[in-house]
MIKOL-422414 format. One record per atom (N, C-alpha, C, O): residue number from 1; residue in one letter; atom name; x, y, z. Coordinates in steps of 0.02 Angstrom, whole numbers, plus 50000, padded with zeros to 5 digits. Layout:
REM MIKOL-422414
pt pos NUM; code a; site CA; X X; Y Y; Z Z;
...
REM end
This chain:
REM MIKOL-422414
pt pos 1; code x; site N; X 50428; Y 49457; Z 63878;
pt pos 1; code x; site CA; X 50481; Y 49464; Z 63927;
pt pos 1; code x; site C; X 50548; Y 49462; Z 63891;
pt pos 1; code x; site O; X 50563; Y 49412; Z 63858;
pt pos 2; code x; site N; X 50584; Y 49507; Z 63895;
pt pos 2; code x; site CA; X 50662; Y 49508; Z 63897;
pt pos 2; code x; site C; X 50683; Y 49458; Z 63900;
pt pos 2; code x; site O; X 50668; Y 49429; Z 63953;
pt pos 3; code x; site N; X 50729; Y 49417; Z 63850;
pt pos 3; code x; site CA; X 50772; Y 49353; Z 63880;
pt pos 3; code x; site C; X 50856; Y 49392; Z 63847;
pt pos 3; code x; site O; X 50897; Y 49361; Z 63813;
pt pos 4; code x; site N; X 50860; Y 49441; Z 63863;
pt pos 4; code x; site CA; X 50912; Y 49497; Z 63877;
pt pos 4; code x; site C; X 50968; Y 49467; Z 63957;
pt pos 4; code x; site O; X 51029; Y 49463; Z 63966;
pt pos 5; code x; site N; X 50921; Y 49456; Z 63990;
pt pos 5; code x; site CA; X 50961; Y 49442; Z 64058;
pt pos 5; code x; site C; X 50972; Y 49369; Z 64049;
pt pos 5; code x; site O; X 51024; Y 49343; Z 64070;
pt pos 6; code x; site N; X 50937; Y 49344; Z 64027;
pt pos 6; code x; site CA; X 50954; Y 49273; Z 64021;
pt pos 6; code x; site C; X 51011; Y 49265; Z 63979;
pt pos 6; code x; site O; X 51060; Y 49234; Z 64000;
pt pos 7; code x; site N; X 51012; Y 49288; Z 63926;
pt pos 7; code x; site CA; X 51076; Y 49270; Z 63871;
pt pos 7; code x; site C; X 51151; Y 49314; Z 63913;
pt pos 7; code x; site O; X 51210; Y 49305; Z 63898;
pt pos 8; code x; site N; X 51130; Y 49350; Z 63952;
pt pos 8; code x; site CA; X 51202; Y 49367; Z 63995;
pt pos 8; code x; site C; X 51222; Y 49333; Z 64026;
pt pos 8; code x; site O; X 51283; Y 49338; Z 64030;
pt pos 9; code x; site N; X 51194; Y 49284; Z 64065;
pt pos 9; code x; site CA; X 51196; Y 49220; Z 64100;
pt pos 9; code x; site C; X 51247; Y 49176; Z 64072;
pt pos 9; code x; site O; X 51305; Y 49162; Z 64090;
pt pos 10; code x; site N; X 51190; Y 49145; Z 63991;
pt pos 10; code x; site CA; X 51254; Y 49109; Z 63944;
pt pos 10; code x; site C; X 51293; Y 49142; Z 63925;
pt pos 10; code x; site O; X 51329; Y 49108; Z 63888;
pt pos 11; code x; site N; X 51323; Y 49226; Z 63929;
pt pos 11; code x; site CA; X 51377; Y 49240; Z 63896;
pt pos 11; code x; site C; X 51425; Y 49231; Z 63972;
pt pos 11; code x; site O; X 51486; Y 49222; Z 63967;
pt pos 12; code x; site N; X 51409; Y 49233; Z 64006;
pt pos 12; code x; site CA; X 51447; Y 49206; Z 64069;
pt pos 12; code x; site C; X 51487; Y 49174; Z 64072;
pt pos 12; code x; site O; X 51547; Y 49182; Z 64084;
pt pos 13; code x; site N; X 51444; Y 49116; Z 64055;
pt pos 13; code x; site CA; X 51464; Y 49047; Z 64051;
pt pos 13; code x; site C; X 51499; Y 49039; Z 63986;
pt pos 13; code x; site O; X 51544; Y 48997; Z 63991;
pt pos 14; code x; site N; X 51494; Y 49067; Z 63919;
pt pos 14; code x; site CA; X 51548; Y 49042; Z 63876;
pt pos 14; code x; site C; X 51597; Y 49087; Z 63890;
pt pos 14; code x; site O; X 51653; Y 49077; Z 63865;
pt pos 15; code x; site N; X 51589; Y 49139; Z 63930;
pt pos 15; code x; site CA; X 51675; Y 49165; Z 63958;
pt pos 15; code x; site C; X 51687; Y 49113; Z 63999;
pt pos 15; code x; site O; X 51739; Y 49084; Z 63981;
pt pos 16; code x; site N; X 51667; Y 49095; Z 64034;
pt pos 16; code x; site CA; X 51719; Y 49044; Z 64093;
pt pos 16; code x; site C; X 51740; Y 48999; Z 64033;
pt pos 16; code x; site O; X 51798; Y 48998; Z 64014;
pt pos 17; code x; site N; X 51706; Y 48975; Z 64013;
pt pos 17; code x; site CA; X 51740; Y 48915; Z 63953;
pt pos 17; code x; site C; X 51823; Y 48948; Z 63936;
pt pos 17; code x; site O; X 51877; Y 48923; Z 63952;
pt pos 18; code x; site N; X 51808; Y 49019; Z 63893;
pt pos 18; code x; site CA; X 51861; Y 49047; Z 63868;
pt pos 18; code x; site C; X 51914; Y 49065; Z 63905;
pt pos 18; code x; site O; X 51968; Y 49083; Z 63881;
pt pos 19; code x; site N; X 51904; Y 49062; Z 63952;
pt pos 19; code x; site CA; X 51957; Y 49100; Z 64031;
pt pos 19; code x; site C; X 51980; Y 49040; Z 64073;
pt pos 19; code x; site O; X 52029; Y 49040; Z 64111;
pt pos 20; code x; site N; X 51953; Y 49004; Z 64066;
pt pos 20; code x; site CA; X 51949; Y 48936; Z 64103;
pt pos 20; code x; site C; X 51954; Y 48942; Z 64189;
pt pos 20; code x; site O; X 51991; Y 48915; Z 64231;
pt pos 21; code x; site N; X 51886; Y 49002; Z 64193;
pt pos 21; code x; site CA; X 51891; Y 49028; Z 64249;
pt pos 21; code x; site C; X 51826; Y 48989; Z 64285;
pt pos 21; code x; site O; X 51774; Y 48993; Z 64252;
pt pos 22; code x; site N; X 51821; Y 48946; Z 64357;
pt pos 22; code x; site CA; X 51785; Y 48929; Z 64385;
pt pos 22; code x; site C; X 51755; Y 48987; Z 64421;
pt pos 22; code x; site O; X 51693; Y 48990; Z 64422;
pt pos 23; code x; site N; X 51789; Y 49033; Z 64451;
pt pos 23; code x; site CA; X 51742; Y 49092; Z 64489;
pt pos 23; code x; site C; X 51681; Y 49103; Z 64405;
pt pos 23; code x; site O; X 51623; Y 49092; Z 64422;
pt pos 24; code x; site N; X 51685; Y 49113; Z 64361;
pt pos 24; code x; site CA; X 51625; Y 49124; Z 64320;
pt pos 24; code x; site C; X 51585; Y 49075; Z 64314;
pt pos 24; code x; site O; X 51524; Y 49076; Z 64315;
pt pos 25; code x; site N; X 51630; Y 49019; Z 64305;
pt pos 25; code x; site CA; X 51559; Y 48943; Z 64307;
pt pos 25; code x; site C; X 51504; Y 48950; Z 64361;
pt pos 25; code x; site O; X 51443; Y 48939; Z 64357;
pt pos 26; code x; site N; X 51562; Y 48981; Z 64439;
pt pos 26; code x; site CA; X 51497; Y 48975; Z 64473;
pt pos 26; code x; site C; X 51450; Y 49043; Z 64473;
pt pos 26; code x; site O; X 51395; Y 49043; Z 64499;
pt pos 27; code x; site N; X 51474; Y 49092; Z 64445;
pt pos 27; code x; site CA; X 51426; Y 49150; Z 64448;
pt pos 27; code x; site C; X 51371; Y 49113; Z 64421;
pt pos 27; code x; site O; X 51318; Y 49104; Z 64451;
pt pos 28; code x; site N; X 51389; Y 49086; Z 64345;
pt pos 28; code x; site CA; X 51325; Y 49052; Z 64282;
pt pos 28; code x; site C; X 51285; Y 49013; Z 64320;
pt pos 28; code x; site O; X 51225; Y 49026; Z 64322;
pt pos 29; code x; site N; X 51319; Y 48945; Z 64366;
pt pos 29; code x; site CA; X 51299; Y 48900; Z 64385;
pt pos 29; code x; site C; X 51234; Y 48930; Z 64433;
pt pos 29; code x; site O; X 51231; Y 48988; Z 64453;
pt pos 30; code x; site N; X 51186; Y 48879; Z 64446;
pt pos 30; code x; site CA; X 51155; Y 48867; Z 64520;
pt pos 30; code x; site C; X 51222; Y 48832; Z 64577;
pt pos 30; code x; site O; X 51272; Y 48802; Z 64559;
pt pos 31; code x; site N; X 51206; Y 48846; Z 64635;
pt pos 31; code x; site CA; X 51259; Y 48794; Z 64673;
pt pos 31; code x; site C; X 51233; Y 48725; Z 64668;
pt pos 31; code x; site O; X 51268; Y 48675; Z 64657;
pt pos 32; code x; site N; X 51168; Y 48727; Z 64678;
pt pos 32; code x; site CA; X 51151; Y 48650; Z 64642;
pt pos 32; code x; site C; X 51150; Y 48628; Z 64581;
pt pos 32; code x; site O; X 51158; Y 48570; Z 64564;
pt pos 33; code x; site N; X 51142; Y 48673; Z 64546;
pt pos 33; code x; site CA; X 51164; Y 48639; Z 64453;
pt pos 33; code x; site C; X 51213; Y 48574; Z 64441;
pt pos 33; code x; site O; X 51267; Y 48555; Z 64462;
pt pos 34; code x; site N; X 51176; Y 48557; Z 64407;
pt pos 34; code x; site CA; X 51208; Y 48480; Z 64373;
pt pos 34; code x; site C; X 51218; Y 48505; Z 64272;
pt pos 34; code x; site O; X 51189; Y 48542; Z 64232;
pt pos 35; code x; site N; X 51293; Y 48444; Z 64273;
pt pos 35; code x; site CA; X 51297; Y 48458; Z 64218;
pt pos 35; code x; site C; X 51292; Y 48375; Z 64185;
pt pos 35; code x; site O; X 51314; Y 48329; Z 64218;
pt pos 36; code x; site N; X 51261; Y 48363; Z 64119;
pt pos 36; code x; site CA; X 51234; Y 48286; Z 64125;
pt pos 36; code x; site C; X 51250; Y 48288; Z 64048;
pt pos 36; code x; site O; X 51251; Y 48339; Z 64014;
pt pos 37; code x; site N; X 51263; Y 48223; Z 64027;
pt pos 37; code x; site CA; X 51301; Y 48211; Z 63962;
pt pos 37; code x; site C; X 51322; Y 48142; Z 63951;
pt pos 37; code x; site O; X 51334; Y 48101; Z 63995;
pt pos 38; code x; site N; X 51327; Y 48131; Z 63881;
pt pos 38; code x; site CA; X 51396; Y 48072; Z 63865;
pt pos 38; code x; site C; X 51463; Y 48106; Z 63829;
pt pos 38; code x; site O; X 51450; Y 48149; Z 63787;
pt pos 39; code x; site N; X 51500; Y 48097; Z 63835;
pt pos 39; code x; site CA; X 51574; Y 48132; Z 63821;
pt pos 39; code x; site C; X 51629; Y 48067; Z 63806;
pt pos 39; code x; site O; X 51665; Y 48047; Z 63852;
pt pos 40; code x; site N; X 51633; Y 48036; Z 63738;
pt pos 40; code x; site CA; X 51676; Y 47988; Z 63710;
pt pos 40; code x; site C; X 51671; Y 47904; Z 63736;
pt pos 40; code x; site O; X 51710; Y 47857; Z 63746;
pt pos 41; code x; site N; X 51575; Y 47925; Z 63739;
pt pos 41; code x; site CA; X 51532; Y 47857; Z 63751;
pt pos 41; code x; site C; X 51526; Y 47843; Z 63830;
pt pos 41; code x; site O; X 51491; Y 47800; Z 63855;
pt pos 42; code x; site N; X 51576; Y 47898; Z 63873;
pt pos 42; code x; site CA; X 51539; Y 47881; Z 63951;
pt pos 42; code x; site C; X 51485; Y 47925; Z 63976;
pt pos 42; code x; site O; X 51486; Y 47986; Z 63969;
pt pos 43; code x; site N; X 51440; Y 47893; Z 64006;
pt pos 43; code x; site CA; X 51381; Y 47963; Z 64025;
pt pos 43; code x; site C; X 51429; Y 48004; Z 64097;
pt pos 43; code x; site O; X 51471; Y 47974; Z 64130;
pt pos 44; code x; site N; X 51418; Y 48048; Z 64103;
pt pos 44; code x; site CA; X 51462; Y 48125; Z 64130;
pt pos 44; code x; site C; X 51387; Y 48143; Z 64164;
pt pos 44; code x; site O; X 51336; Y 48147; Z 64129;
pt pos 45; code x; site N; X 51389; Y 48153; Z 64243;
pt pos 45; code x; site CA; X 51370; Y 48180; Z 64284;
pt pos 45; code x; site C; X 51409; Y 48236; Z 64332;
pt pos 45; code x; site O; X 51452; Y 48210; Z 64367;
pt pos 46; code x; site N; X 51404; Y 48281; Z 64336;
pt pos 46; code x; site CA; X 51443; Y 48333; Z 64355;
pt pos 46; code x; site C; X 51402; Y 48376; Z 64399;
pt pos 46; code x; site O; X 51360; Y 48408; Z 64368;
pt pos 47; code x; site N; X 51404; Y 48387; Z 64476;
pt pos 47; code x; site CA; X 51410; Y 48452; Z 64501;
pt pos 47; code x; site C; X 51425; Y 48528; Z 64476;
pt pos 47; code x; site O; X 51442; Y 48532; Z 64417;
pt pos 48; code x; site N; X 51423; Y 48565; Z 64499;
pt pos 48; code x; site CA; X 51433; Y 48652; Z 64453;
pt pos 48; code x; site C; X 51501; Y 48636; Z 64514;
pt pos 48; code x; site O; X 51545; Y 48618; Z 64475;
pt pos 49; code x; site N; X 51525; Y 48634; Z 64567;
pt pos 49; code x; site CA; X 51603; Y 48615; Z 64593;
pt pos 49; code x; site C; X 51623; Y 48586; Z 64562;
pt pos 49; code x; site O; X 51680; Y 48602; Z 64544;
pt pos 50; code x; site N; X 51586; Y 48508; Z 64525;
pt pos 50; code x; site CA; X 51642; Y 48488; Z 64476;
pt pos 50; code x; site C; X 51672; Y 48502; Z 64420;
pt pos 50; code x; site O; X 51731; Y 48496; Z 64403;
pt pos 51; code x; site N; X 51597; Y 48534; Z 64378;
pt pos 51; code x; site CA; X 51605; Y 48576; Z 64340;
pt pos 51; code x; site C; X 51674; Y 48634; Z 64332;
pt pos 51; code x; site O; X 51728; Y 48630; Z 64302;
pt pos 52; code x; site N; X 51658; Y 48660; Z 64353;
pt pos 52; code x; site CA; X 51712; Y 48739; Z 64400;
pt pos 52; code x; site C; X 51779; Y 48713; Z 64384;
pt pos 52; code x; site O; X 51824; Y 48735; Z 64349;
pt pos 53; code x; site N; X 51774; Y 48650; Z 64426;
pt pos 53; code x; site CA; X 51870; Y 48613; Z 64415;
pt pos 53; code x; site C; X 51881; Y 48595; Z 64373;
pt pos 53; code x; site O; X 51941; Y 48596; Z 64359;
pt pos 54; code x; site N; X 51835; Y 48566; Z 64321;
pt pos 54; code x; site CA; X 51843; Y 48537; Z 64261;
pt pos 54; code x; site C; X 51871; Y 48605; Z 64206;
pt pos 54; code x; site O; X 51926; Y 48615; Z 64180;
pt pos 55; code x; site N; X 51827; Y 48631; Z 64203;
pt pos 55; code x; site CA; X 51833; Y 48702; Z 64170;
pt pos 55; code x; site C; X 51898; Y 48746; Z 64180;
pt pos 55; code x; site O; X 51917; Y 48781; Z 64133;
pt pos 56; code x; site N; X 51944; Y 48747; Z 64255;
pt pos 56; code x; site CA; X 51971; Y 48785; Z 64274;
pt pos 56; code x; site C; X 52037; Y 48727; Z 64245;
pt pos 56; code x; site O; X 52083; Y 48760; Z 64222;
pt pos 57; code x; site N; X 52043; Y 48689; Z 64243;
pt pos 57; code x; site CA; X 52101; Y 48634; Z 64235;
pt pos 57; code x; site C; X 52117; Y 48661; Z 64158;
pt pos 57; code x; site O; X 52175; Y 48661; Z 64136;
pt pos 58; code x; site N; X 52062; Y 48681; Z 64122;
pt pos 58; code x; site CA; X 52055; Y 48691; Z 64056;
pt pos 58; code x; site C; X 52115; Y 48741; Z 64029;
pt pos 58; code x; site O; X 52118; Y 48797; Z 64054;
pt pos 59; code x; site N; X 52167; Y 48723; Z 63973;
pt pos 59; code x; site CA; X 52189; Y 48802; Z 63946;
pt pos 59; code x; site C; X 52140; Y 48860; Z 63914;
pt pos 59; code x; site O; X 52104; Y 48846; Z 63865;
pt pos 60; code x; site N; X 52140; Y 48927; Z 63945;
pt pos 60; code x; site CA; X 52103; Y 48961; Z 63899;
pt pos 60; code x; site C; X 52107; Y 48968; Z 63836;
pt pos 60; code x; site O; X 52164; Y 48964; Z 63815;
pt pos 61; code x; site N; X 52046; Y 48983; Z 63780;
pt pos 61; code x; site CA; X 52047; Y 48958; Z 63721;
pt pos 61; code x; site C; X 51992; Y 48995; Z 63702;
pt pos 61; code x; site O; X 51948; Y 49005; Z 63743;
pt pos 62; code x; site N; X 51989; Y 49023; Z 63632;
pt pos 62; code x; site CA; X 51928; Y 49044; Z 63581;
pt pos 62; code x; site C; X 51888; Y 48987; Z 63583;
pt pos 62; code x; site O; X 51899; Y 48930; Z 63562;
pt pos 63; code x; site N; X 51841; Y 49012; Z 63612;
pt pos 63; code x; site CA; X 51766; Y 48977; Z 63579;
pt pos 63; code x; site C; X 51726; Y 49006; Z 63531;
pt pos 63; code x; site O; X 51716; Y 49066; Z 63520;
pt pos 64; code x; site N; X 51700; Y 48949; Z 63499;
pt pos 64; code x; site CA; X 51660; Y 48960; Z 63430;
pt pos 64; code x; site C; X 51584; Y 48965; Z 63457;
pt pos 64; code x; site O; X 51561; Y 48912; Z 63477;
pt pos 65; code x; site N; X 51548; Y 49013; Z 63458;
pt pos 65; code x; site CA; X 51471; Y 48980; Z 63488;
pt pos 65; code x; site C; X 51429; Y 49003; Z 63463;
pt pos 65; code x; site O; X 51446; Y 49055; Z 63435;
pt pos 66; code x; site N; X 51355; Y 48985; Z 63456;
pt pos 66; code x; site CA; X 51290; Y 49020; Z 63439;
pt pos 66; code x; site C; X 51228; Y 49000; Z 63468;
pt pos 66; code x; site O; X 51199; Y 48946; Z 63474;
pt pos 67; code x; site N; X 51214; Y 49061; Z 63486;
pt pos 67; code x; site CA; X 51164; Y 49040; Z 63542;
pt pos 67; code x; site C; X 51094; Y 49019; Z 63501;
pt pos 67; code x; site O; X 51069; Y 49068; Z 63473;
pt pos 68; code x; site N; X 51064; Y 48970; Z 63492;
pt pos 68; code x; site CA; X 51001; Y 48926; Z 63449;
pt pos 68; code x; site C; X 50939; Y 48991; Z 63456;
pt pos 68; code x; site O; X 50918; Y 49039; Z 63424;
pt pos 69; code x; site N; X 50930; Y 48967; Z 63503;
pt pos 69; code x; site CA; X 50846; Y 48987; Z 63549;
pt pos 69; code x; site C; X 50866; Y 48991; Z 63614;
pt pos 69; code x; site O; X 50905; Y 48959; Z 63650;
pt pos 70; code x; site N; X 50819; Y 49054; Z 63620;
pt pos 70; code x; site CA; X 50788; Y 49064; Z 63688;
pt pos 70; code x; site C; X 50732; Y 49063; Z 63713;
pt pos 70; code x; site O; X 50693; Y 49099; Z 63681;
pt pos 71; code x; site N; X 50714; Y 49042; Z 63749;
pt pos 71; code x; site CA; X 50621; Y 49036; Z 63799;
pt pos 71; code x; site C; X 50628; Y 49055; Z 63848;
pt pos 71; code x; site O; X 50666; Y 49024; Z 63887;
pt pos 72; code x; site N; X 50590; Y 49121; Z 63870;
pt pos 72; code x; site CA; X 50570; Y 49122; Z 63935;
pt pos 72; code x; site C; X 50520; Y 49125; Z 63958;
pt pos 72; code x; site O; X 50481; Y 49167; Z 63937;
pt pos 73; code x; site N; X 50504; Y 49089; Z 64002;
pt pos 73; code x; site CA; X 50429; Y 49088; Z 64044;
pt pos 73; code x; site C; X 50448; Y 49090; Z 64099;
pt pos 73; code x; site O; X 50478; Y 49046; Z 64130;
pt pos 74; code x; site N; X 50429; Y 49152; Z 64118;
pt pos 74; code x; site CA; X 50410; Y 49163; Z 64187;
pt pos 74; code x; site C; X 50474; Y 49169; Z 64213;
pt pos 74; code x; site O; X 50513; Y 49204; Z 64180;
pt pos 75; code x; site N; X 50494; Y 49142; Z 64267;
pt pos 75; code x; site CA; X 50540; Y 49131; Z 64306;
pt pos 75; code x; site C; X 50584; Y 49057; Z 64280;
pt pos 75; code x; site O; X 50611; Y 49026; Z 64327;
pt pos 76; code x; site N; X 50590; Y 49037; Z 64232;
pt pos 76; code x; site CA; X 50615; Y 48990; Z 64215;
pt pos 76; code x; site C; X 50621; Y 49000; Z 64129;
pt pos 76; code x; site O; X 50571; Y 49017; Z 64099;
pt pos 77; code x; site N; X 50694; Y 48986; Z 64087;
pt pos 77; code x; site CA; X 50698; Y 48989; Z 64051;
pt pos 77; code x; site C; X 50747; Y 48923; Z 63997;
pt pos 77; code x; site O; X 50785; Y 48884; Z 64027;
pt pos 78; code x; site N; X 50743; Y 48922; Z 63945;
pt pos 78; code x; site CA; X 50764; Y 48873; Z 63912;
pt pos 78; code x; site C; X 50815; Y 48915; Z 63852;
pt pos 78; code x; site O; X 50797; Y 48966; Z 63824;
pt pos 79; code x; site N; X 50887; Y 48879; Z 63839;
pt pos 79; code x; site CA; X 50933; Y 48915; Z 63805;
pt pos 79; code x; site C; X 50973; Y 48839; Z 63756;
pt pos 79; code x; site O; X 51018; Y 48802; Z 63777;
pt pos 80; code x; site N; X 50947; Y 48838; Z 63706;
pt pos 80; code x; site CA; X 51005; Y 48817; Z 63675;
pt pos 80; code x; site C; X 51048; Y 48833; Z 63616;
pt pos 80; code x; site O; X 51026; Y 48857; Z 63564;
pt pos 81; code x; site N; X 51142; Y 48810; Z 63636;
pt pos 81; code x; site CA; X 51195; Y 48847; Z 63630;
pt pos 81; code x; site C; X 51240; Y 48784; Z 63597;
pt pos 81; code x; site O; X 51253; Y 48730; Z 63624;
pt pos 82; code x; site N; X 51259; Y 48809; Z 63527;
pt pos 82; code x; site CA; X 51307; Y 48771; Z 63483;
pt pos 82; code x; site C; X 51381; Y 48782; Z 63499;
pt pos 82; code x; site O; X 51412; Y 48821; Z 63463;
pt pos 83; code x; site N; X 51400; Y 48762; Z 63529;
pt pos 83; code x; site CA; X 51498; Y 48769; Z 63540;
pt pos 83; code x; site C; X 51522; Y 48736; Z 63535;
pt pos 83; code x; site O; X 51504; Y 48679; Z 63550;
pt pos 84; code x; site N; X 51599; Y 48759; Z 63502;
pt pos 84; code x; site CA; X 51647; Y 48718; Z 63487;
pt pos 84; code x; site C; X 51713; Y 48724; Z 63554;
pt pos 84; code x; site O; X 51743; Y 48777; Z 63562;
pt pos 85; code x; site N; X 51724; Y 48675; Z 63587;
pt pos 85; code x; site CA; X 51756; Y 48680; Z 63652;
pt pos 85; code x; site C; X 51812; Y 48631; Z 63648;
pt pos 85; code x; site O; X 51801; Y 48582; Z 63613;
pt pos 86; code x; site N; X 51866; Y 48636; Z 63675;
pt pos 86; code x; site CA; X 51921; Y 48593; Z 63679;
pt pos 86; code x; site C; X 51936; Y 48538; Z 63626;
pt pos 86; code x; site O; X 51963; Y 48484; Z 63639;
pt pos 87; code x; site N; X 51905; Y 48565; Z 63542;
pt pos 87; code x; site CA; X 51895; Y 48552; Z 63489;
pt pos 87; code x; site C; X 51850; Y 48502; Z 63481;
pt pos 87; code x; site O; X 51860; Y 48454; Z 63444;
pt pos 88; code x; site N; X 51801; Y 48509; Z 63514;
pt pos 88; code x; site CA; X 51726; Y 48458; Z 63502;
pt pos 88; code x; site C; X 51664; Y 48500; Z 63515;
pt pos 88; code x; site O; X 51659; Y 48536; Z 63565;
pt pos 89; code x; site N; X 51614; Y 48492; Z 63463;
pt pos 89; code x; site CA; X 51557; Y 48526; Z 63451;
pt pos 89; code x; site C; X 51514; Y 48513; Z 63476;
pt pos 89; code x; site O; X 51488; Y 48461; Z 63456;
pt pos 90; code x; site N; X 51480; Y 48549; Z 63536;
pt pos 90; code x; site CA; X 51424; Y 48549; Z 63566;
pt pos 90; code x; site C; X 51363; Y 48568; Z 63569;
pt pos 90; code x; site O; X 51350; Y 48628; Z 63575;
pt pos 91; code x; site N; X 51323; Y 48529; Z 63568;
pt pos 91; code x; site CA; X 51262; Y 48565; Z 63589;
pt pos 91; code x; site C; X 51210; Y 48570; Z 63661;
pt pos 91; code x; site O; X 51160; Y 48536; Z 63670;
pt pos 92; code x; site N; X 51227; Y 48602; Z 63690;
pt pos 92; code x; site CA; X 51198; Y 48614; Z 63755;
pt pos 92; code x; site C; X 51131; Y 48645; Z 63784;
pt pos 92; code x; site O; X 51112; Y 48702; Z 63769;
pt pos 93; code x; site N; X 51109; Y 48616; Z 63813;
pt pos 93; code x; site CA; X 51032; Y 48618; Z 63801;
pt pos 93; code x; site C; X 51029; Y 48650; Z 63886;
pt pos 93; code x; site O; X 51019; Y 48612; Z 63934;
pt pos 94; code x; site N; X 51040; Y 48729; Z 63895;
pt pos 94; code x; site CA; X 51030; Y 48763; Z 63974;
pt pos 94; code x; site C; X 50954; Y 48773; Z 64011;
pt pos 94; code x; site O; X 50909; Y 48810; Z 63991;
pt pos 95; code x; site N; X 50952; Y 48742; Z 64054;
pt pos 95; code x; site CA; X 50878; Y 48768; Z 64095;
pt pos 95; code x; site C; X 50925; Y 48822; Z 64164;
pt pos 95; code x; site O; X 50975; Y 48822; Z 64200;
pt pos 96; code x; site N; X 50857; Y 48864; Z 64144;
pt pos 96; code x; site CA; X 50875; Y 48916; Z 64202;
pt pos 96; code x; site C; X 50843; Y 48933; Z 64249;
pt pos 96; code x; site O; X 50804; Y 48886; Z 64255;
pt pos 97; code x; site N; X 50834; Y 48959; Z 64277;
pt pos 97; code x; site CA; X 50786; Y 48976; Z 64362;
pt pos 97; code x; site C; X 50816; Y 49047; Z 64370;
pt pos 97; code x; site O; X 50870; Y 49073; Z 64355;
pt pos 98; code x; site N; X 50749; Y 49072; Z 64404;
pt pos 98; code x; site CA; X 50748; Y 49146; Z 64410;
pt pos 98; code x; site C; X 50727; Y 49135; Z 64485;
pt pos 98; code x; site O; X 50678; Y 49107; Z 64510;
pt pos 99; code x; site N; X 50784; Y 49167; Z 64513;
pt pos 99; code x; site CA; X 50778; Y 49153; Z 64595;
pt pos 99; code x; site C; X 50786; Y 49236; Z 64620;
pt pos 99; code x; site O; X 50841; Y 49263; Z 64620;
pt pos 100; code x; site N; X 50723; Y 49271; Z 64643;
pt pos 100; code x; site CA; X 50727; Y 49349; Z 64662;
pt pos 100; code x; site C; X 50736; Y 49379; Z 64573;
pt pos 100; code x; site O; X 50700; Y 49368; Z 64525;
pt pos 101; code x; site N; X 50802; Y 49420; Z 64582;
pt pos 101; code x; site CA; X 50795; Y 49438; Z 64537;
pt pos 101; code x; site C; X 50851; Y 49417; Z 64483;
pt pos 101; code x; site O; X 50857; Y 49441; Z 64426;
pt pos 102; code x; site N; X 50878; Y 49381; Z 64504;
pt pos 102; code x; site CA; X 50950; Y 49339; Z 64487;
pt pos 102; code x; site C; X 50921; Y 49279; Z 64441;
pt pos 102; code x; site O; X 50870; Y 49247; Z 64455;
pt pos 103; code x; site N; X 50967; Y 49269; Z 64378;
pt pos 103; code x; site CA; X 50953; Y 49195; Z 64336;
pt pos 103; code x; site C; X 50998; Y 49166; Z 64345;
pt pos 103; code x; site O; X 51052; Y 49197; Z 64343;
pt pos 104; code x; site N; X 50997; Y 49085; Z 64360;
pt pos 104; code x; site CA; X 51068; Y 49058; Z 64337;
pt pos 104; code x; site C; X 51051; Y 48964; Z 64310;
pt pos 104; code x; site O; X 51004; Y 48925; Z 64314;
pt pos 105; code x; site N; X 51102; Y 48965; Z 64289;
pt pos 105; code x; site CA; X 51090; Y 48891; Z 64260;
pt pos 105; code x; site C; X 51081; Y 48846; Z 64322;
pt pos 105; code x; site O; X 51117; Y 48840; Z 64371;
pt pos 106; code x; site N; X 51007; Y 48807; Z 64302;
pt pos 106; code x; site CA; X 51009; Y 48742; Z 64338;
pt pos 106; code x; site C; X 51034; Y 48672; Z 64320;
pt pos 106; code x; site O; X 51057; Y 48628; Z 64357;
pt pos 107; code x; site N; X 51024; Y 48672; Z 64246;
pt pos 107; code x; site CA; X 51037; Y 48607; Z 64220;
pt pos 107; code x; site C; X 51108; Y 48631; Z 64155;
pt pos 107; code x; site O; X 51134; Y 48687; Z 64147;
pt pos 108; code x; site N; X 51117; Y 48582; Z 64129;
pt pos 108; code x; site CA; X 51158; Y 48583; Z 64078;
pt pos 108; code x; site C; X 51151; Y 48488; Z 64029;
pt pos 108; code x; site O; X 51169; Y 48430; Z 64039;
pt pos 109; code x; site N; X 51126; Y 48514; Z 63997;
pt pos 109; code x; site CA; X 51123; Y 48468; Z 63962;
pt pos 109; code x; site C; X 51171; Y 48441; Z 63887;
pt pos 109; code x; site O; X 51162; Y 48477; Z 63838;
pt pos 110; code x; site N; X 51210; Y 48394; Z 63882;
pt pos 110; code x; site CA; X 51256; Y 48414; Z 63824;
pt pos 110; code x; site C; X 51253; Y 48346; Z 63795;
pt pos 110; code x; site O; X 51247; Y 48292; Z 63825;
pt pos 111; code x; site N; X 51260; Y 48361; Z 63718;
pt pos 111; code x; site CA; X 51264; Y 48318; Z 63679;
pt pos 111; code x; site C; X 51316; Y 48348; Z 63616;
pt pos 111; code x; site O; X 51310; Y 48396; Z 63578;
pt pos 112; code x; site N; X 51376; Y 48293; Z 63625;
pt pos 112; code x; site CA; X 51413; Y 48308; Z 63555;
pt pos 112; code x; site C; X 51402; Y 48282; Z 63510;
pt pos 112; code x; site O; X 51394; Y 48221; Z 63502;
pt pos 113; code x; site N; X 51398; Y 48336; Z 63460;
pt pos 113; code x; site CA; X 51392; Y 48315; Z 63382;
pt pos 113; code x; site C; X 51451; Y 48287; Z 63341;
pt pos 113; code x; site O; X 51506; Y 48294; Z 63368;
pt pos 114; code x; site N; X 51451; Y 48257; Z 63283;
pt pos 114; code x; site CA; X 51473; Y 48216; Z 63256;
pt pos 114; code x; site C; X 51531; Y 48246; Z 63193;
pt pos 114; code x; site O; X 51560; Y 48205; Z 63157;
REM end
């Protein structure tokens, strides 16, 4: 299977990063998507609305990224993505869902590196 449609998904989503556009967070997002993390030792639970505002508050900016791996099975796929964002290096660990014929992120998982 193609994970062609899937990596358009994450290029979505590292445009909204770059644009600091929430209308793209939520294209990427699920409306239920959660974004889950520690970020300067507090754990970060986030909505894809909170998300969106967080992102949109953001100045737009070059991002640095590389997409790891991709997995897809089935209707559900796994993406992880090295970026450098608001000058801290991430690694984000995306689950996706294939709903009809549409993918979008359900989870977001992030851990900054050191």
């Amino acid at each position: 299977m193609s994970s062609e449609s899937v990596n358009n998904i994450v290029e979505i989503y590292i445009d909204s990063l770059k644009e600091s556009s929430a209308e793209k967070v939520r294209q990427a997002f699920h409306p239920n998507g959660k974004v889950v993390g520690h970020l300067h030792g507090d754990f970060l639970e986030m909505s894809t609305e909170d998300f969106a505002a967080f992102v949109a508050e953001q100045e737009p900016s070059d991002i640095e990224y590389e997409i790891l791996s991709t997995v897809v099975e089935g209707t559900t796929a796994a993406v992880k993505v090295r970026d450098k964002y608001l000058g801290i290096t991430f690694l984000d660990t995306l689950s996706l869902i294939k709903i009809g014929d549409e993918w979008s992120i359900y989870n977001k998982l992030f851990n900054v590196e050191e």
